[in-house]
N, C-alpha and C positions, 0 to 999 in steps of 0.2 A: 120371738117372732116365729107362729110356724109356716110352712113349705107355702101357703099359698098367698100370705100376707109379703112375702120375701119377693113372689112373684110379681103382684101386685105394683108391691113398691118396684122393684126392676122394667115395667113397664112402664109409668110413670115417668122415673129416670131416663128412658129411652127415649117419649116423648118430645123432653127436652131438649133432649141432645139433638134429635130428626132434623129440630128446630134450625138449629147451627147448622146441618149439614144441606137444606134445599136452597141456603145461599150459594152454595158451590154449583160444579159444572154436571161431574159424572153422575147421571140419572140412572147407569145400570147398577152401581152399586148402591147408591140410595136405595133403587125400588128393591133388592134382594135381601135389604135390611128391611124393608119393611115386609115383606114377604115372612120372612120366620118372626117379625113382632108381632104378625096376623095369624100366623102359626101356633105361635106361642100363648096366645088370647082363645084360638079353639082348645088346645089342647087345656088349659088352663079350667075352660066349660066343662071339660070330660074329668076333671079332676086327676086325669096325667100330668100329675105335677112334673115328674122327672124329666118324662116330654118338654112339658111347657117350659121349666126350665134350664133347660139347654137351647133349644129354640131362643128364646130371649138373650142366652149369651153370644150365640152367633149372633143375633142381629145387634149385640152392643160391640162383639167382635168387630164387625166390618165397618160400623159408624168411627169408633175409634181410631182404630187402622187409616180408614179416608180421610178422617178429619187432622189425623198427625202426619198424614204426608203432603205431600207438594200437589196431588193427582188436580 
């Protein structure tokens, strides 16, 4: 799989996950996850992968983290 298919797929992945999380409350962390998976989708266009991802990890970063805690 190379760097922009791995991307791809990690966005995807994110999508899902969003899914689970706009049943919850906190709306500032959702939208800051979405924020670098919008990030992560420009940079992705410019073929900054490396940008793109790390962008996508932070935004599976904070979906995770919100979605295992109590918030």
């Amino acid at each position: 799989m190379n760097q922009k298919q791995r991307i791809e797929k990690d966005l995807e992945l994110f999508e899902k996950t969003m899914k689970k999380a706009i049943n919850k409350r906190n709306i500032k962390i959702i939208s800051l996850s979405n924020n670098y998976y919008n990030d992560s989708k420009h940079y992705l266009k410019k073929k900054d992968y490396f940008t793109a991802f790390g962008c996508i990890n932070y935004a599976h970063g904070l979906l995770d983290a919100y979605l295992s805690s109590n918030i």
